[in-house]
C-alpha positions in Angstrom: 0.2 -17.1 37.3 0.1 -15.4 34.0 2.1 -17.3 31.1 2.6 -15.2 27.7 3.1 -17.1 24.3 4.2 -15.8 20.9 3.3 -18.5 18.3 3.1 -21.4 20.9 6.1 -20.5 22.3 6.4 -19.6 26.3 8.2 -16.0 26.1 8.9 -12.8 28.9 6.4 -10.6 29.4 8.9 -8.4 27.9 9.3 -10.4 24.8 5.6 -10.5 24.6 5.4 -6.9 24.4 7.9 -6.2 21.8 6.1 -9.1 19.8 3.0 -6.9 19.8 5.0 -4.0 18.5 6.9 -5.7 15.8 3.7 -6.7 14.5 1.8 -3.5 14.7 5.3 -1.7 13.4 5.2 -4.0 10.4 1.6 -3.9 10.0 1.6 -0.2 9.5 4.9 -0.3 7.1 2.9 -2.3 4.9 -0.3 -0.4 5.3 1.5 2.7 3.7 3.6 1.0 1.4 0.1 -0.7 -0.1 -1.4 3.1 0.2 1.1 5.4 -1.4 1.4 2.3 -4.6 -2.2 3.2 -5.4 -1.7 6.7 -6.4 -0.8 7.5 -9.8 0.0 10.5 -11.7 -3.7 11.2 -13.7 -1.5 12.8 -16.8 1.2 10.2 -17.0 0.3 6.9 -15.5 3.7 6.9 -13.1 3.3 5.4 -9.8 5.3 6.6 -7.3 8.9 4.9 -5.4 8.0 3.9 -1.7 10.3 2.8 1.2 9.3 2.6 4.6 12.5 2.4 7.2 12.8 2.4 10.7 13.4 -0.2 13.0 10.4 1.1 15.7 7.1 3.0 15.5 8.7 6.2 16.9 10.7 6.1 14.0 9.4 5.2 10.7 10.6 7.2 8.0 8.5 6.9 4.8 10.6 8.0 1.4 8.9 8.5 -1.6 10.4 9.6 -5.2 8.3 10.4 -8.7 7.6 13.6 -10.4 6.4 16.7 -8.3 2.8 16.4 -8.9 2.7 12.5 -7.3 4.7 13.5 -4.6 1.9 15.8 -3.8 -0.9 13.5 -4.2 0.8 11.0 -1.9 1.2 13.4 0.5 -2.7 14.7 0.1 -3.3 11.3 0.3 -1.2 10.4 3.6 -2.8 13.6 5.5 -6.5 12.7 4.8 
């Protein structure tokens, strides 16, 4: 018999799963949040405004504000 556990704690299979993706889903918010903070505007020193929403991975939805050149070099930087 096969017995999942999230944190010591006997769960579903289906609760297993959706453990997994929680983690993965919040693993990768803060993968581009930390990302998109390193870039910085080589003239002016701004750093540019992230938030990462979404409630799933099929839906994450990354908004980022700062001047028009940052926005660019966040998005060079997010398609390398």
């Amino acid at each position: 018999m096969i017995t999942f556990e999230v944190k010591g704690r006997k769960v579903s299979q289906k609760q297993f799963f959706k453990s997994i993706e929680k983690n993965v889903h919040d693993a990768v918010k803060e993968h581009l949040v930390k990302e998109v903070s390193k870039v910085r505007d080589p003239e002016t020193g701004e750093k540019p405004s992230v938030k990462v929403s979404g409630n799933s991975l099929d839906n994450l939805c990354v908004k980022v504000s700062g001047s028009e050149s940052l926005i660019k070099q966040v998005k060079d930087k997010l398609s390398d």
